[in-house]
N, C-alpha and C positions, 0 to 999 in steps of 0.2 A: 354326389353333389360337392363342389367346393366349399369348403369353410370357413375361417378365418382360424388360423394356428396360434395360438400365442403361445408363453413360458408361464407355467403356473409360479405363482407364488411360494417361493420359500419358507415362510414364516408362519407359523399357523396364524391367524387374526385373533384376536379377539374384541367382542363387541359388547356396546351396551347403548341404550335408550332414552333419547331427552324427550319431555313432554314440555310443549307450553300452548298457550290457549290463544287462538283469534277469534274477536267475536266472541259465540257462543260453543265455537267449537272446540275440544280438546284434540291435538293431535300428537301424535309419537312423531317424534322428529330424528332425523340422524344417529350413526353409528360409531365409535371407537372404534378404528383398526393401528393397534399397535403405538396407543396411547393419543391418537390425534382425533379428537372430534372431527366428525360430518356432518355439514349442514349444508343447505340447498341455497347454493348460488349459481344465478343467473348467468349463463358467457351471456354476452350484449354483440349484437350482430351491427354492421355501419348503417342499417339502411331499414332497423325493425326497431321498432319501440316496445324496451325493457319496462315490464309491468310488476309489482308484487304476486307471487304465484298464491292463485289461494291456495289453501293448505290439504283440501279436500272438496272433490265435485263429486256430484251424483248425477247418473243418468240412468232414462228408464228406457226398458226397453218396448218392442212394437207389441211381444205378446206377452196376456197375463198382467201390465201394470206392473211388470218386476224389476224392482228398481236395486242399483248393484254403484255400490259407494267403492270411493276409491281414493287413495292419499297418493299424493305425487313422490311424496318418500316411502321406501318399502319399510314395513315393521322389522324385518330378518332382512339381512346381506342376503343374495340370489343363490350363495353354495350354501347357504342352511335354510333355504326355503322349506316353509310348510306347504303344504297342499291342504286345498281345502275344492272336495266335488261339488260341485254344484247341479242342480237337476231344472237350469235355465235351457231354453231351445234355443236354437240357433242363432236367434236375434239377441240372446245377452251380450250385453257390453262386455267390451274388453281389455285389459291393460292393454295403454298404448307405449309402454316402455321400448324401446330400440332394442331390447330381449326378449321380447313381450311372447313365454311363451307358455305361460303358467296362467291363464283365461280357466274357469271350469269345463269350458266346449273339448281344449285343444288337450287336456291331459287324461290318459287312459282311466277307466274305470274302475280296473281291478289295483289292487293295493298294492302288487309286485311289481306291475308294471311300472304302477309312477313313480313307486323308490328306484328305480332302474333308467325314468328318464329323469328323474331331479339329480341323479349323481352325473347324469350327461352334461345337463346344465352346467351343474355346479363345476366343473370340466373346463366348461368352454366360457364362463364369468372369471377365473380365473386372475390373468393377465386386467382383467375390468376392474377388479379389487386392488390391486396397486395403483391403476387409473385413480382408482376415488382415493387411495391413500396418499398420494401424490397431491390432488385438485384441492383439497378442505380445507380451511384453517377454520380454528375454535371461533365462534360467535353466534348470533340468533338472528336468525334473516328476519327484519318483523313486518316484509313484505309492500315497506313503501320506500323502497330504495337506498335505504341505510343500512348499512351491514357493520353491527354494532363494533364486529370483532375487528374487520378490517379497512374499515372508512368508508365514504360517503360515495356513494355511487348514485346520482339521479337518473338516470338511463335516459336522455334525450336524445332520441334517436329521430332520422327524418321521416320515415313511415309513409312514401307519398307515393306509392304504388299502389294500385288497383286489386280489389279482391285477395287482399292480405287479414288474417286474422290481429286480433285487436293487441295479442300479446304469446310470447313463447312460454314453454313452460320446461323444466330443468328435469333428465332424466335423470337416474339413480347414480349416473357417471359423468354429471353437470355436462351431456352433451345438450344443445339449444334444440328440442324435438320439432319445432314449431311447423318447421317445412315436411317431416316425417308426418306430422299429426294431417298436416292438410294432403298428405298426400293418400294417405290412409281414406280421410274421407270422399277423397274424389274417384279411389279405386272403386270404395260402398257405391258412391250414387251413380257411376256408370259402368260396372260392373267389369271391373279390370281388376289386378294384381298390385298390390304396391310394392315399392320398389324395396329388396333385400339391404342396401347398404350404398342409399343415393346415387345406383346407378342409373334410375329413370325416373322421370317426371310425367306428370298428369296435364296437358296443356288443352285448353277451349279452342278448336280451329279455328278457320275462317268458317265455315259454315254451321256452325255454331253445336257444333257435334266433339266430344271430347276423346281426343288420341293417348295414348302412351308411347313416349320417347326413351326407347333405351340409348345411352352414349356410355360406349366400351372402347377404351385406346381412343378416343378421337373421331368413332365412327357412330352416327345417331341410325337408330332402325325404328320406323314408326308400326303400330300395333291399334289395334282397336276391340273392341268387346266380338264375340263368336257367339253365337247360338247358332248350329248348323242341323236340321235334319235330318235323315236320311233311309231308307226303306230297300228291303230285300227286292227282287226283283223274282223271284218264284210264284207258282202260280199263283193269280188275283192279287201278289202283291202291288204290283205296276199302280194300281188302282186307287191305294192309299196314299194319304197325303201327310203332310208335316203336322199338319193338326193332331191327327192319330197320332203321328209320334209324338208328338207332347202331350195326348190324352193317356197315356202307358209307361211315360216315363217324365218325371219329375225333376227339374234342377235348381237349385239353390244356396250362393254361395253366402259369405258374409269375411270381410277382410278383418284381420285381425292385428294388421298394421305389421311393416317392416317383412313384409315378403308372405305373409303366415296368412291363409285362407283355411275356414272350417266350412268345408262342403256341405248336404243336404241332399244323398237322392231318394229318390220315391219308383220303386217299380213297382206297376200296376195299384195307382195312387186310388180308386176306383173299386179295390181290393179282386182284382180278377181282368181278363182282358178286355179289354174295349176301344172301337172307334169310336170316333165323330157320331151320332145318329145311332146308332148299332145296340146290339143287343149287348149285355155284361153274358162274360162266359169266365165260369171258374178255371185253374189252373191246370192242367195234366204237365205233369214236370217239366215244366216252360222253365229253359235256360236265362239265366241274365247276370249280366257283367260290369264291370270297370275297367277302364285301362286309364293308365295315367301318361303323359309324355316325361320324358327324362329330365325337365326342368322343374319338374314336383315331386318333392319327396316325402313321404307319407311320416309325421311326427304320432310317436305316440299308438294308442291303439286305433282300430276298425270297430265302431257299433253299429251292431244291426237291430232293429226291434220289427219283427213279424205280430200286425196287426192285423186280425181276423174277424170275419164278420158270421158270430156264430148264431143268427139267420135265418143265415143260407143256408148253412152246412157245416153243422156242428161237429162231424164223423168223418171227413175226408178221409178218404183212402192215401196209407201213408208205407213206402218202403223204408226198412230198418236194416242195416248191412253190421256184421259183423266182421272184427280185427281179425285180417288174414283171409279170410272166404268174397268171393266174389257173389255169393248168394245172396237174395236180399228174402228180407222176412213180409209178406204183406196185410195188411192189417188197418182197420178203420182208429184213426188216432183217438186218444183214450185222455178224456182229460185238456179239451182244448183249451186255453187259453185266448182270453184276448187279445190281451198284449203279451208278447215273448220276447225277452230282451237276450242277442247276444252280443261277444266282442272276442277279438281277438289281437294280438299283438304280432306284425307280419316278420319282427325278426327273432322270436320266443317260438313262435304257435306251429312254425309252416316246417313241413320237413322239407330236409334239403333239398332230396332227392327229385320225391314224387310232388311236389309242392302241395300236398297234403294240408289241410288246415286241420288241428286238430288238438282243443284244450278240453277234455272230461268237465272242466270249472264251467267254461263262458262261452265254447262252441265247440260241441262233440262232433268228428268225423263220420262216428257209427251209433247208432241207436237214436237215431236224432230226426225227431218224427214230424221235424216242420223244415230240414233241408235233405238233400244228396248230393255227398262230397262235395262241399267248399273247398275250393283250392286259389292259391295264393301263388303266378310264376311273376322270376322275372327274369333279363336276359344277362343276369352275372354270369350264368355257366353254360354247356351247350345246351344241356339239356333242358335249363328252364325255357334257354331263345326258342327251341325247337317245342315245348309243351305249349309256352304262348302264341306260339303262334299256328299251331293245328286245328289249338282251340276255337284264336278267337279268327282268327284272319282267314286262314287256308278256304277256297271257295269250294264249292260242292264237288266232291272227287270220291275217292274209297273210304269207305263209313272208317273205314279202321282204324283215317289219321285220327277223327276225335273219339274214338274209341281205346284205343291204347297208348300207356303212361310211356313217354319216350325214356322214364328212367330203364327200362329194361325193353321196352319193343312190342311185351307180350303180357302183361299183365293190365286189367281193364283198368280205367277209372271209377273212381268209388261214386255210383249212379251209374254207368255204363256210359253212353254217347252225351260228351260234353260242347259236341260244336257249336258257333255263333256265327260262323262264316259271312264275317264282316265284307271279304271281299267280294260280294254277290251284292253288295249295297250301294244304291245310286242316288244321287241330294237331291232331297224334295222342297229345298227352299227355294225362292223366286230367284230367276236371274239376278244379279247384283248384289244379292244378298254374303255371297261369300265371294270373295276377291279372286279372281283367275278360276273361277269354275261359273258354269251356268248348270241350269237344272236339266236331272238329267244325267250328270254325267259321275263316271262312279267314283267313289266317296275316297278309295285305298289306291295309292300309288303302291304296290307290296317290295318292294326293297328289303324287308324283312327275311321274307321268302325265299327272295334270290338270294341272296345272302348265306342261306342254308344249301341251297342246292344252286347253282348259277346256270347245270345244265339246263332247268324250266324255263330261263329266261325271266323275265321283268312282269309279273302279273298283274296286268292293269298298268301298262304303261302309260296310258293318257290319264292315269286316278291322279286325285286331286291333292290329298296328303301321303305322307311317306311312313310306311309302315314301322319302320323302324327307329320311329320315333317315341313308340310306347314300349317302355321297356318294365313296367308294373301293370300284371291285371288281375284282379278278383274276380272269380266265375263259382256261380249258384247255381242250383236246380231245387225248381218246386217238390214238392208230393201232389197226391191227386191222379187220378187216372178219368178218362174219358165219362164214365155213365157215376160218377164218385168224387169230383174235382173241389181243388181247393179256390176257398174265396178270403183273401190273403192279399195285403201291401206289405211292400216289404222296404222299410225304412235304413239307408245304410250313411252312416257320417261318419268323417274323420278328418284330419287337419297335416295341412302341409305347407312343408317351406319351400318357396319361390327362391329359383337363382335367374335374374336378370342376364347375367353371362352365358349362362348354359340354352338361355332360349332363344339369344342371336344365334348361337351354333348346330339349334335343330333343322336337318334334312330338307331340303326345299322338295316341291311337285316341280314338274316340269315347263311350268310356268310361273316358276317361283312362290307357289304359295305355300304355306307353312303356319299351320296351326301349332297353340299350346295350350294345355289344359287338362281336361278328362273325354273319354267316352263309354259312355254307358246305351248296353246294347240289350236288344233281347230277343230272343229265337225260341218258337215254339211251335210244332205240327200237333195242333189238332181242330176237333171240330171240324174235318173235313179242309181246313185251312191254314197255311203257313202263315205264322207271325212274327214280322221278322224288323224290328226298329231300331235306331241308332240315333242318338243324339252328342252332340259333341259342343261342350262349355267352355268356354275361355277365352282364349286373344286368337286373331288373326292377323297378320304382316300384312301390310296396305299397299296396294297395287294399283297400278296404272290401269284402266277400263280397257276394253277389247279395242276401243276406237282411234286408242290414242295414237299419238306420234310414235311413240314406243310404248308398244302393249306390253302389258303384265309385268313392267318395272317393279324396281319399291321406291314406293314415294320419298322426294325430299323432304325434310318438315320444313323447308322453306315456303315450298310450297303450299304449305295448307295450316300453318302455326303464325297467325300474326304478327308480325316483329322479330322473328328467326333472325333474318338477314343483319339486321341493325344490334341486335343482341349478339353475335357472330364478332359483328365487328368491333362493339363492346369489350369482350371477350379476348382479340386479340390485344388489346392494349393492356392486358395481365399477363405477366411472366409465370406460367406455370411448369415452370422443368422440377422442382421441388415438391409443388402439390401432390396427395393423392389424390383419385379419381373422386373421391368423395366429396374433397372440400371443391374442387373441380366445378363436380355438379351442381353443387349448394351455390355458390357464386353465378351460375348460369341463372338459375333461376331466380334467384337475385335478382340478375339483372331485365329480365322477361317480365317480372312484375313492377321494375319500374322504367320500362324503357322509355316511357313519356316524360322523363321525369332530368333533365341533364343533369342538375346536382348531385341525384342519387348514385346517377350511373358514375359521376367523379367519384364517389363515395364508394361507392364498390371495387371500381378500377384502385381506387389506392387500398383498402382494406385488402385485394386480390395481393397485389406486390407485396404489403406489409406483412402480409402472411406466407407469401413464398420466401422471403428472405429468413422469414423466422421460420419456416419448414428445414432451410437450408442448414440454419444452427441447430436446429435439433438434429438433424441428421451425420454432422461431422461430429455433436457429443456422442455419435457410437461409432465414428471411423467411416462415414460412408463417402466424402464428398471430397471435393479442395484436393484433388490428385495425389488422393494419399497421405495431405500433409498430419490428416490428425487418426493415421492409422493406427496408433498407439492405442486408441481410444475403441475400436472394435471391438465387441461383444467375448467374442471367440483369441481374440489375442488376451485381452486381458484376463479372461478367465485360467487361462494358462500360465500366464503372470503370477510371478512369488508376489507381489503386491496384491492379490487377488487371495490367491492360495493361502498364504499365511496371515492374511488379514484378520484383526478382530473380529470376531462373530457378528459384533451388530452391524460390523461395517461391510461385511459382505451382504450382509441382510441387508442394509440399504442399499447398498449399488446392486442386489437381483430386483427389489422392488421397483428401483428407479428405472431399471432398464425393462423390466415387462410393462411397465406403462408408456415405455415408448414404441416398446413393441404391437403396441395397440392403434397407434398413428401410421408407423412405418412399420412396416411389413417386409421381413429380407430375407428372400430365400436363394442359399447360394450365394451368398455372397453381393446380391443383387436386389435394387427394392421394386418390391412390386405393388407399383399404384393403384390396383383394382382391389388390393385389400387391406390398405388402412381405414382406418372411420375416421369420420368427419370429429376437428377441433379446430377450434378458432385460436386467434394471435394471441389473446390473454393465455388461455391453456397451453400450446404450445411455449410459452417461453416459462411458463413454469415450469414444462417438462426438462426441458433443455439445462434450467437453472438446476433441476434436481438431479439429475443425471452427470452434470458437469461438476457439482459438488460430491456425489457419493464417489464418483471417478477419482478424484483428486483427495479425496479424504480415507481410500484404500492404503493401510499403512502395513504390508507384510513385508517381512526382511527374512528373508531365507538365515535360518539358523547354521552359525558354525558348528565346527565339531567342538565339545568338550575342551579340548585343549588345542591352543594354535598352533603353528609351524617350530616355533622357539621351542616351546614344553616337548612335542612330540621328538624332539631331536636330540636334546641336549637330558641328560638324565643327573640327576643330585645323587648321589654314591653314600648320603651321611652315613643310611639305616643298613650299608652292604647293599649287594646287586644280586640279586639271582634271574636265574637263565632255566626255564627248561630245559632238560634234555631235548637234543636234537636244533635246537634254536639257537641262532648266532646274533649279532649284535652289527650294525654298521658301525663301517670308521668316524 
């Protein structure tokens, strides 16, 4: 997954705490970094009205009544965050900071783990902490538009756009969240993604149904919410329907703002198999799965919690394997539990090789009497693209593909046959339900496959998605034997970052469709019966209907996004050759919510230029622009520079500070900016940057030191005291 790179800060920070009181509230307010207070001000947007932030909100959540408080200022800087677990379900709230990544859902459970993602964090806030050391000045925001420290600010803003919230509110790095918060919540309520770094928006159609707009370079690709079913096709499978798969497999997401989704699956929710109508049948080591697509990347740990209904069946019969032997031990489990919690961390836990899942602490590989072999692939090496996909994809052929680890050819998987053979699976949703497929028709375009061997050819060349699009998946196996079976849900959550970019550039079908998200599967013979279901969560690419003029397009959002065309045109009357794509985006949407509105839209349109020309100075204060003229001023030149080099301490220390916080706006790689990963700041914050950057530049005083004595001294010698000469050494004329 793409990141955003910055330069960490030079200077170690250090920090301290103001308390003041609103209302009845007391709150810690702002931080010292390298002697300058931080306090929470507002950027003010042309066309939104600047309110006093309150200082702390509560919201509760759907389950339990549990209600989870939150300060808009963090108590610790993000590189010395504490962690604090929480044992909230899915539905707890969660920071909605533009880092937001430290939620109790999204952070591993075990203690090594979180220290190992907080120093990640603390990593990539970096370059964010010269941001906020740059943006502060000393004063107490006392939240009705007076900012004591630096004058009067009333925020009159014209506000006259449609389904705008009432006011923004200021993250940890005074970026204005206000468009990030709303966008978060319209991911929640129709159950999309929100965008990692304002490269997509959430827009109401015309048909009064809610898209996501990605715009990457210039180019919009429209998406919409997926729940896709899908069903084996082996015997009596034909028979079942999407209901089934969603009576045996469970999904449920919750957005956690700025790209970050904590999932919710549930297999066999029911604790054992079941259709529609049908009888419950305990477990005989029924296979089930996850794949992710390459636009999600899994933060943090995997928790699983196996909930048992001891019932039915207190004694399941349960296989136990030990390290090195492919033998299993068999035995009625001892000791069942109701709830069973495990977790694993997929870049700690998983051996390289065999993708082995395997921590003695939180999920043993061997002696572990509620799974067989957990395994974790993914297609970084040959070997994983080859394990994942024998596993999950490859259709019914020689038991051997899911029976042997491709790290050697010949040794089994820990449980023996681990297949799910997705590609045997055909979509049991209604016609139109999914974009360029009808029901019916099968679910895997395998690209994956071909890919491994090209001799096979294309398997499932009329399939709907492209295999090689999931390049993470997690594969279980039950306990339980046929006349002995287990009665067991099996709970698995974890959280990941959305890249926007990465999901215009997954694999199309052949009809252009192209899913992103998870899919979660499940395979199991028994009972005289194969069970075999697949469901798939996330976004879908929107397409033209079979009937159209042009079938199986992708839709313009002109076409189906109210006021696109007039916003467009909006749009072209700003100068964005300076913009990154973020402030880009923000100004779009700007101006979509007030396209009824002409004032606003003057208001934007000039606010657009005022801020590309002020993108433009801040970009020549690091040498990028003006043909060179202010190449002196480059990053990489000047650091090279005896003005740089020999500089006083704190003056290097401010010009590295000044310059990583501009490297958090502009982004330069090679020599080159690349507008898909700056973040969004507005014209106030930008020309501060500019101002501080242009000052520590020019307040660089290093002078390359002479030698000891000049050219005169070196030449001419005083003879008062006598002259002596080494042996061997002569003297010039």
């Amino acid at each position: 997954m793409k990141q955003l790179k910055f330069l960490e800060t030079k200077r170690t920070p250090r920090y301290s705490l103001r308390k003041f009181s609103v209302g009845m509230v007391s709150v810690l307010l702002g931080v010292t970094i390298f002697g300058i207070n931080f306090t929470n001000h507002s950027v003010k947007a042309a066309t939104t009205e600047s309110v006093g932030n309150s200082s702390r909100s509560q919201q509760t959540s759907a389950v339990g009544n549990t209600t989870v408080e939150q300060t808009n200022t963090q108590k610790t800087t993000r590189a010395t965050q504490k962690v604090q677990q929480s044992s909230g379900s899915k539905n707890a709230t969660a920071n909605n900071s533009t880092e937001s990544a430290t939620t109790s859902q999204s952070l591993p459970k075990t203690q090594g783990s979180a220290h190992t993602y907080i120093r990640s964090l603390a990593a990539k806030s970096a370059a964010k902490l010269a941001f906020m050391n740059l943006m502060t000045t000393p004063g107490t925001n006392t939240g009705n538009g007076t900012d004591n420290g630096t004058g009067t600010d009333n925020g009159t803003g014209t506000n006259t756009g449609t389904d705008r919230n009432a006011a923004g509110t200021v993250d940890q790095n005074n970026i204005n969240t206000q468009l990030a918060k709303e966008n978060q919540k319209l991911a929640n309520d129709n159950n999309l993604t929100s965008s990692d770094n304002y490269s997509s928006n959430i827009y109401k159609g015309k048909d009064g149904k809610y898209y996501k707009i990605v715009t990457i370079y210039g180019n919009d690709y429209v998406y919409r919410a997926a729940d896709i079913q899908a069903n084996g096709t082996a015997a009596f499978q034909w028979a079942t329907t999407a209901a089934d798969t969603n009576n045996n497999i469970d999904i449920s997401k919750e957005d956690l703002g700025n790209g970050q989704t904590r999932w919710t699956v549930t297999f066999f929710p029911k604790k054992g198999l079941q259709n529609v109508g049908s009888k419950l049948s305990g477990l005989s080591s029924a296979k089930f799965g996850i794949a992710l697509t390459s636009d999600y990347q899994i933060v943090g740990n995997v928790d699983m919690k196996v909930i048992s209904d001891l019932k039915k069946n207190p004694t399941f019969e349960s296989y136990t394997f030990e390290p090195g032997s492919t033998r299993a031990t068999e035995s009625p489990i001892k000791n069942l539990s109701t709830e069973k919690d495990f977790s694993f961390n997929p870049k700690t836990d998983v051996d390289p090789d065999t993708g082995l899942i395997n921590n003695r602490k939180t999920l043993p590989a061997y002696n572990n009497q509620y799974l067989q072999g957990p395994y974790y692939f993914t297609t970084d090496t040959d070997i994983g693209k080859k394990n994942l996909w024998q596993t999950y994809f490859k259709d019914w052929g020689h038991s051997d593909d899911a029976y042997y680890n491709a790290s050697d050819g010949r040794s089994p998987y820990v449980g023996n046959a681990h297949g799910l053979y997705v590609n045997n699976f055909v979509i049991k949703n209604e016609t139109g339900d999914v974009d360029g497929a009808k029901n019916g028709d099968k679910l895997i375009y395998d690209r994956l496959g071909y890919s491994l061997n090209s001799k096979n050819g294309v398997a499932n060349s009329n399939g709907v998605f492209s295999s090689d699009n999931f390049t993470q998946a997690m594969e279980f196996k039950s306990q339980g034997v046929t006349d002995n079976s287990q009665f067991s849900s099996y709970v698995i959550s974890f959280t990941t970052q959305h890249t926007d970019s990465h999901e215009v550039q997954l694999s199309t079908g052949w009809k252009n469709q192209q899913f992103s998200g998870i899919s979660a599967n499940i395979y199991s013979n028994q009972n005289r019966f194969y069970n075999m279901f697949s469901r798939l969560y996330g976004e879908q690419r929107v397409l033209t209907p079979a009937d159209a003029a042009n079938p199986y397009a992708p839709v313009n959002p002109k076409d189906i996004i109210p006021g696109w065309v007039p916003a467009n045109e909006a749009m072209k009357k700003i100068h964005t050759d300076y913009l990154n794509n973020a402030q880009i985006n923000v100004l779009r949407n700007k101006i979509l919510n007030n396209i009824t509105d002409p004032a606003a839209l003057n208001n934007i349109v000039s606010e657009g230029n005022s801020l590309n020309d002020a993108m433009k100075k801040l970009g020549n204060s690091i040498g990028q622009y003006d043909d060179g003229s202010f190449a002196a001023h480059k990053v990489d030149t000047t650091k090279a520079s005896a003005r740089y080099q020999y500089a006083d301490s704190d003056k290097k220390s401010a010009y590295d500070t000044a310059t990583d916080a501009v490297s958090n706006i502009i982004s330069v790689e090679n020599g080159t900016v690349n507008k898909n990963k700056g973040t969004y700041a507005d014209q106030a914050t930008v020309e501060k940057l500019t101002k501080a950057e242009n000052k520590a530049w020019n307040e660089l005083n290093g002078v390359k030191p002479k030698d000891k004595l000049d050219d005169n001294k070196k030449y001419h010698i005083d003879g008062k005291g006598g002259l002596k000469v080494d042996k061997g050494q002569t003297l010039d004329p």
